[in-house]
LOSEMI-774307 format. One record per residue: z, y, x of N, C-alpha, C, O in turn; residue in three letters. Coordinates in steps of 0.05 Angstrom, whole numbers, plus 5000, padded with zeros to 4 digits. Layout:
N
ZYXZYXZYXZYXala ...
//
This chain:
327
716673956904714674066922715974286939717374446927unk 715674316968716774466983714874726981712374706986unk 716074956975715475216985716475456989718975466989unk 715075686992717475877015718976026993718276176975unk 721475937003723676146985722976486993722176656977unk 723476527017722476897029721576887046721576657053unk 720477037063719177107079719877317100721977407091unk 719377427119720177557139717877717152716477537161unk 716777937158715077947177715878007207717878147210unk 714477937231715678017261713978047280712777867292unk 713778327285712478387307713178427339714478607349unk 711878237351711978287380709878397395707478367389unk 710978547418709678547444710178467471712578497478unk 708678357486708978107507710178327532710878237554unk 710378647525711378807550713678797551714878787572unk 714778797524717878737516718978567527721278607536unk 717778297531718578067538718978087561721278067569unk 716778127582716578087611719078087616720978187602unk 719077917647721377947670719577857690717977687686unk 719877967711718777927730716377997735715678077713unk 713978027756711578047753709777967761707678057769unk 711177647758708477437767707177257744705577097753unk 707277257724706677207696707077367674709077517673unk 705077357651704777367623705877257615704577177596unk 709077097613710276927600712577047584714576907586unk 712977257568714477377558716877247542716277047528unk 720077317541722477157526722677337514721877567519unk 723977257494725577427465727377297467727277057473unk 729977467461732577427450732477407416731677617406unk 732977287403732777157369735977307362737877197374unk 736577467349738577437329738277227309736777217289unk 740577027320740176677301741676837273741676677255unk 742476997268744276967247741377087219741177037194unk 739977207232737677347217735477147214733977167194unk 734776907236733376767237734676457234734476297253unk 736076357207736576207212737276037180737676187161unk 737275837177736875707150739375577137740875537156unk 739975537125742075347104740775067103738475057109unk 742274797095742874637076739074647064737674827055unk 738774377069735574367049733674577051732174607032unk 733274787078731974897087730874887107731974747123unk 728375037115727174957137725775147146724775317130unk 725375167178723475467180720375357181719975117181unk 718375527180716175557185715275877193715976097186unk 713375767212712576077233709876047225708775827222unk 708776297220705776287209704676527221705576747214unk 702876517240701276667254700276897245698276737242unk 699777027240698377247221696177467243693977527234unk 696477527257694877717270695377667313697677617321unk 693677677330693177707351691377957362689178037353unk 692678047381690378217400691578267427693978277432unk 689778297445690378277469687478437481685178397472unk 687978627503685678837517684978597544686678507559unk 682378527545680778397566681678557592680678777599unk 683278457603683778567629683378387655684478417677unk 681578177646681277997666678577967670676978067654unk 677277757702674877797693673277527692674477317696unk 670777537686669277307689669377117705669576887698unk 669277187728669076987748672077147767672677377773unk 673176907772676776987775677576737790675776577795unk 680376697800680776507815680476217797680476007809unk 680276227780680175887762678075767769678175527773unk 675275947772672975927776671076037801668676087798unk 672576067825670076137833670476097866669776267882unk 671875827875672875657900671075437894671375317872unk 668875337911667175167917667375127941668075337953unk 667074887960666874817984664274628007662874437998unk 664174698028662074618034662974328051665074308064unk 660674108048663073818056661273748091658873708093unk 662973748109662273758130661473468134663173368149unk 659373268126659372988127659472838164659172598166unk 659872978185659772898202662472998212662372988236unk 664873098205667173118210668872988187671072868190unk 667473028161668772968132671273158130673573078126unk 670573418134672673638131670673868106668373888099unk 672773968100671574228074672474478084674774548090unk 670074648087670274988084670275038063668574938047unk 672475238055672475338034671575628027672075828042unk 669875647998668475907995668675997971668075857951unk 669576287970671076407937668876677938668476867954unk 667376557910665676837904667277067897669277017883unk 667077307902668977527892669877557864668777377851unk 670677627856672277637828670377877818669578057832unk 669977857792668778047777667077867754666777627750unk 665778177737663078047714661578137729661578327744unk 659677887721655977927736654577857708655677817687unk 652177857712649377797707648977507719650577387733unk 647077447714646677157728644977197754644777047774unk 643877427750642577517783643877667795642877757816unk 646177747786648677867798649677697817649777717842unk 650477477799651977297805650377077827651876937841unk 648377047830646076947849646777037872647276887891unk 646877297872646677477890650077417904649977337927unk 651977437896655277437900654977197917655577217941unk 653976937903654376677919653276677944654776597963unk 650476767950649876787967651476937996651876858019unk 651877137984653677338009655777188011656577188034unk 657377047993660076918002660076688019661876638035unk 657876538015657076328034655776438058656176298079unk 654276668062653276668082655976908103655677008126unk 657876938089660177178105662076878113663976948128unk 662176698111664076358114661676358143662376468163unk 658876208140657976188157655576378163653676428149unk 656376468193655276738199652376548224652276528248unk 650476448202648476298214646776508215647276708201unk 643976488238642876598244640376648227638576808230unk 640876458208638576358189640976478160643376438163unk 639876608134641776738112641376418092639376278095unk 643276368078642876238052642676328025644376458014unk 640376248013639776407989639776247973639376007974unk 640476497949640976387913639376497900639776727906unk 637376487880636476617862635876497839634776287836unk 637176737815637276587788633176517771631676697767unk 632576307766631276257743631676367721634076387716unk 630576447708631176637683630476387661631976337643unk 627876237666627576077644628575797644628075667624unk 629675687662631675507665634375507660635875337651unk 634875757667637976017673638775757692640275597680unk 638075677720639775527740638175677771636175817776unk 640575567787640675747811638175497822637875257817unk 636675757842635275547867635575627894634675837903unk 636875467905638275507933637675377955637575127954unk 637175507977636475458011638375438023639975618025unk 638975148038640675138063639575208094637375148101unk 640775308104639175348134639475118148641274958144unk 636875078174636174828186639774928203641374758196unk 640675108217643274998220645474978214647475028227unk 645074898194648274838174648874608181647074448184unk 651674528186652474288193652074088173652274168150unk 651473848175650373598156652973638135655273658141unk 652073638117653373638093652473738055650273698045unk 654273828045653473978021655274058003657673998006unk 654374187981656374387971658374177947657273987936unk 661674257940662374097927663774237911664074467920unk 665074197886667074317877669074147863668473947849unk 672274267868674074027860675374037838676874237835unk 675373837816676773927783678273637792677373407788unk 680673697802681873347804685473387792687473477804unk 685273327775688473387765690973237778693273277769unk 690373037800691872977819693473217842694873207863unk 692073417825692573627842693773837832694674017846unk 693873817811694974077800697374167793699374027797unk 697274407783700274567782698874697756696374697755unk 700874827729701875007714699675247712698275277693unk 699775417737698875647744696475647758695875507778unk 694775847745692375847764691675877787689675797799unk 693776057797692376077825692775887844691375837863unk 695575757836695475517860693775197861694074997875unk 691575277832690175127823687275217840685575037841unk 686675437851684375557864681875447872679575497867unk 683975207894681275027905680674727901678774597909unk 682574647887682474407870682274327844682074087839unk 682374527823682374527806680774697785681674767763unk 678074757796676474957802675174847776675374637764unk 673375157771671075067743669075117758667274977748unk 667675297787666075217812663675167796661575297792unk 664874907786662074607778660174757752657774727748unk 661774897738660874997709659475267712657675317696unk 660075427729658975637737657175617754655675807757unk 656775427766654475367782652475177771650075167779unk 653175077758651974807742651674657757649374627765unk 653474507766654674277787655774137776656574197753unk 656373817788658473647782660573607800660373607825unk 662573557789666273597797665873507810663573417811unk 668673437840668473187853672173127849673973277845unk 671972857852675572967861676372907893675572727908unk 677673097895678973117930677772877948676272867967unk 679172667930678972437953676472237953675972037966unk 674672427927671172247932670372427927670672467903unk 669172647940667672857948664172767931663772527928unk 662272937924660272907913657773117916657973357908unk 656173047924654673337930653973467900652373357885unk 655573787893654673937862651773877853651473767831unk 650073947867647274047865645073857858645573617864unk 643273907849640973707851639073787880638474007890unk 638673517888637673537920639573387936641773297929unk 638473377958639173147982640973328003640573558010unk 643273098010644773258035643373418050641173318054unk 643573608061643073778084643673558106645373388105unk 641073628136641873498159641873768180640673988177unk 643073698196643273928212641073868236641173658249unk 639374058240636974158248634473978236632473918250unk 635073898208632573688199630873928181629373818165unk 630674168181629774368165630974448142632774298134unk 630474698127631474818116632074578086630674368088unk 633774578064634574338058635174528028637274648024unk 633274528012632874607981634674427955634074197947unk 636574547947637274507924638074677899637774917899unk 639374467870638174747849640674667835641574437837unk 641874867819643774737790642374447777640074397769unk 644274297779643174117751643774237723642274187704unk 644874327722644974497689645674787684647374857701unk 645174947672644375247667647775317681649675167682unk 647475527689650075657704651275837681649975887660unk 653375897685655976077663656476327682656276317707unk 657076517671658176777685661276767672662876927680unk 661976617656664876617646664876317635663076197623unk 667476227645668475927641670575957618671475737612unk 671576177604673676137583672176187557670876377549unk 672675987545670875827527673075977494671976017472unk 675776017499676776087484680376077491681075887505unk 682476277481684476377489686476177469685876127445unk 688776097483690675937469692876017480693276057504unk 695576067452697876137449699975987445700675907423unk 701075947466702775707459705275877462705576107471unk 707375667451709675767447711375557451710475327450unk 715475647459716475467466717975297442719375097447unk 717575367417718875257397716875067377717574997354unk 713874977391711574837383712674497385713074357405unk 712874427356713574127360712473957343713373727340unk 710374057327709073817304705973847314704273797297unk 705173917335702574027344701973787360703973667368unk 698673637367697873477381694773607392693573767378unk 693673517416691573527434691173357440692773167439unk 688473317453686473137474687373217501687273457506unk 688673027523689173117552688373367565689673507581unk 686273387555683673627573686073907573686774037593unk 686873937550688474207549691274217567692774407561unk 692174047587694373967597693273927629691273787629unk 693774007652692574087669694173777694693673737717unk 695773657676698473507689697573217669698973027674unk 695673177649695172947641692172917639690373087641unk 692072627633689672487632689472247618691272077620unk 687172177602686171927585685072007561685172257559unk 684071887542682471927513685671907494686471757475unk 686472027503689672007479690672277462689472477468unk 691672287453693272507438695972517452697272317459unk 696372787455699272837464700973107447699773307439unk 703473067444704173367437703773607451703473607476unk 703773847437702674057460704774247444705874217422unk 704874487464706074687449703174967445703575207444unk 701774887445699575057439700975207405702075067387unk 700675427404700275447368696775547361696375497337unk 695075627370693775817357691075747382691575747407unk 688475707371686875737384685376017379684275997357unk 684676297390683476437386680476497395679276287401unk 679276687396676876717402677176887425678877067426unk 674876817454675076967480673377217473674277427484unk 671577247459669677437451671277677451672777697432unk 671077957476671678147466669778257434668078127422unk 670978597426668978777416668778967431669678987454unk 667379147415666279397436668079457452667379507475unk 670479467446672879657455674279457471676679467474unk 672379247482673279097505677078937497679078907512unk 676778887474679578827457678778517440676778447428unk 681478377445680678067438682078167413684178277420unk 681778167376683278207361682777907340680377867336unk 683877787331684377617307686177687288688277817294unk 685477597260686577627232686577427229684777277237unk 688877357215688676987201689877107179692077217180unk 688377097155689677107113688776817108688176777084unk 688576647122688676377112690976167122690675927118unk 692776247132695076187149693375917162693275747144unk 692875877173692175717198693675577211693575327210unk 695275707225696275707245698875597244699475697266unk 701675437234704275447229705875337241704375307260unk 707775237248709975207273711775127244712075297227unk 713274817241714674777237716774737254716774567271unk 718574897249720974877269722974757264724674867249unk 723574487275726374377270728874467277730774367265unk 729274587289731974747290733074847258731174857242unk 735574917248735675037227735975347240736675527225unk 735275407268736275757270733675777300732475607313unk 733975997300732175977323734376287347735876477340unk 733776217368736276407396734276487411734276727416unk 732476367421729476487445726876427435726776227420unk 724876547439723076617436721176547457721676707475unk 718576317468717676507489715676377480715676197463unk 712676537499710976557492708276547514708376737529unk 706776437517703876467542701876467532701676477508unk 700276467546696276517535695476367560696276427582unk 693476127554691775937565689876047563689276237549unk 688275847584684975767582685675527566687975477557unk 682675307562683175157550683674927571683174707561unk 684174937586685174737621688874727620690174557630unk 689574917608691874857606692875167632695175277629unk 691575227646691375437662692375777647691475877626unk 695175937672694976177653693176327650691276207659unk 692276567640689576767644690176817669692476777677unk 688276897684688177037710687477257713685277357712unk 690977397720691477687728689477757749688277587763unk 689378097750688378107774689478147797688478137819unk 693178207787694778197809697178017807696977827791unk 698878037816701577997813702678177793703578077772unk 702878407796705078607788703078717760703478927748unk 700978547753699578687726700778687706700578877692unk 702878437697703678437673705678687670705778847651unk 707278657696709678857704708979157695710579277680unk 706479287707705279437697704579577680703979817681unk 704479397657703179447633699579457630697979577616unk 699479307647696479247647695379017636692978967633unk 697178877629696778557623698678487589701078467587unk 697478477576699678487553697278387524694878387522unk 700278287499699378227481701078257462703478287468unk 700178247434701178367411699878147388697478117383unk 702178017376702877857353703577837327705977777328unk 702777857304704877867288705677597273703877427271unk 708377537262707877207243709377307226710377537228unk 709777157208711777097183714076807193713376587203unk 716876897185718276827186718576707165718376897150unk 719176417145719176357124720876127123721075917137unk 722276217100724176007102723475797074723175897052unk 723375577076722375417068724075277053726375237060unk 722775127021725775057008723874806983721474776976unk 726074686978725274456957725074596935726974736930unk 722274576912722574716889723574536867722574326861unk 725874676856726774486834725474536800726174696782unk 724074406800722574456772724074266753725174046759unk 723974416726725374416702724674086691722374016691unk 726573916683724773616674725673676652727873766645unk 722873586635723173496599723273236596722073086610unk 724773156577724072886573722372786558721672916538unk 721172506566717872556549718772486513720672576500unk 717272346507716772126471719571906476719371766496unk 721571876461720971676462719371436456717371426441unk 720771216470719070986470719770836436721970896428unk 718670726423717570576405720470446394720670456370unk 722470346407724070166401726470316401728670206396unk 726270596408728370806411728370886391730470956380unk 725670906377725571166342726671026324726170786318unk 728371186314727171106272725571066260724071266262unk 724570896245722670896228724271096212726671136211unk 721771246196721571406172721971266148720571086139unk 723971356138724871296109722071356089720571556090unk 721671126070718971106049719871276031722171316024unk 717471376022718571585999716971505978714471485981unk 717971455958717271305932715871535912715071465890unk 
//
């Protein structure tokens, strides 16, 4: 039976790592001679603790690029609610002004949240050009990084309670009929309750992840009902606490990374949505900063065949002596 000869503990921080300051993607340099196994050994990495300070916000570039579909040119304006946390009548309120600062009609477009539905109900003006509102989740489009994911690769649909379109078959989000231009004002609503936050939960992947598998969804570059390898290690929880701090404990080891290498030399490390998308800074230079950061701890364990003691059993029947009769 394999189990851990010793153990190691190792703490990081993702400030240490940084280079550069356009990602959270932190490297470590590994002393292999400290991290590294013999002959009939093997490593295993075991997660033990996460935390990371919410420095991002609800509605951010992953989520909040929707477009309006011009059906009599078949061209798209594009429209980004501001970045921040709302309320859902906050957030009513945001959409509206962003669509109506795009088109400066003489007539306003309004949003207002339902409380007992929780979905938006929204007014097009009689002159809005024939069309309607869309949002694009099409992975024909995508890239790695969120922001160059903005307007095609949008969650739009989930925060509004809309349905996706992809690029090249456009779909009106909303429940209700195209808008015509000067056919009157042109009423539509969420089909399903709206979100003020699209990250459903925080994932840690790492570059030394190789016995791990997923469903496409978490890969921003694939697609089908299949399993693929991922380098994800660790699904955590998005839920700040008071102290506006994402913290996890794992004493059930969860989490483990068999690593085939017998030594390990680099280290690196990111934090997802569950899209496969990085978190979304609020700047460039946040991580650089020290505004953007995270803190890890695992066990290092080195792993080994247990050699237990063999007895030999009875012998068998045709091996014994009979017992001498005693008269």
């Amino acid at each position: 039976m394999r189990g851990v000869a010793y153990s190691k503990l190792v703490f990081l921080d993702s400030q240490d790592g940084v280079r550069g300051a356009k990602a959270l993607r932190p490297t470590f340099t590994v002393p292999s001679n400290d991290f590294s196994v013999g002959n009939e050994e093997s490593i295993r990495l075991t997660l033990k603790s996460f935390s990371m300070p919410v420095q991002y916000y609800g509605i951010n570039q992953s989520n909040n690029t929707l477009h309006y579909r011009n059906t009599t040119t078949n061209t798209n304006t594009e429209i980004s609610i501001p970045h921040g946390d709302y309320t859902p009548a906050g957030l009513a309120s945001n959409v509206a002004a962003a669509v109506n600062t795009v088109f400066s009609s003489g007539t306003q477009f309004t949003c207002a949240y339902d409380e007992a539905t929780r979905k938006f109900n929204m007014s097009i003006p009689t002159g809005y050009a024939s069309g309607y509102f869309a949002s694009f989740f099409d992975k024909n489009q995508t890239h790695a990084h969120s922001k160059a994911n903005q307007a095609t690769y949008s969650d739009a649909h989930e925060v509004l309670g809309g349905r996706s379109s992809l690029v090249s078959n456009p779909v009106n989000m909303f429940d209700g009929d195209a808008h015509v231009l000067n056919g009157g004002a042109t009423t539509v609503k969420s089909k399903y309750p709206i979100r003020t936050s699209t990250l459903d939960a925080i994932y840690l992947r790492s570059s030394v992840q190789a016995d791990a598998f997923c469903s496409t969804s978490f890969d921003p570059s694939k697609s089908g009902n299949k399993l693929e390898s991922t380098d994800i290690w660790a699904q955590l929880p998005a839920t700040p606490d008071g102290n506006n701090l994402i913290s996890y404990q794992d004493n059930a080891d969860s989490f483990q990374i068999h690593v085939k290498p017998s030594q390990l030399s680099t280290l690196k490390f990111s934090v997802s949505d569950g899209k496969g998308r990085e978190l979304p800074l609020l700047s460039d230079h946040q991580a650089e900063d020290g505004n953007a950061r995270f803190r890890i701890a695992f066990k290092f364990e080195v792993m080994k065949e247990d050699h237990q003691p063999h007895y030999p059993g009875q012998p068998v029947d045709q091996y014994t002596h009979a017992k001498p009769l005693v008269r």
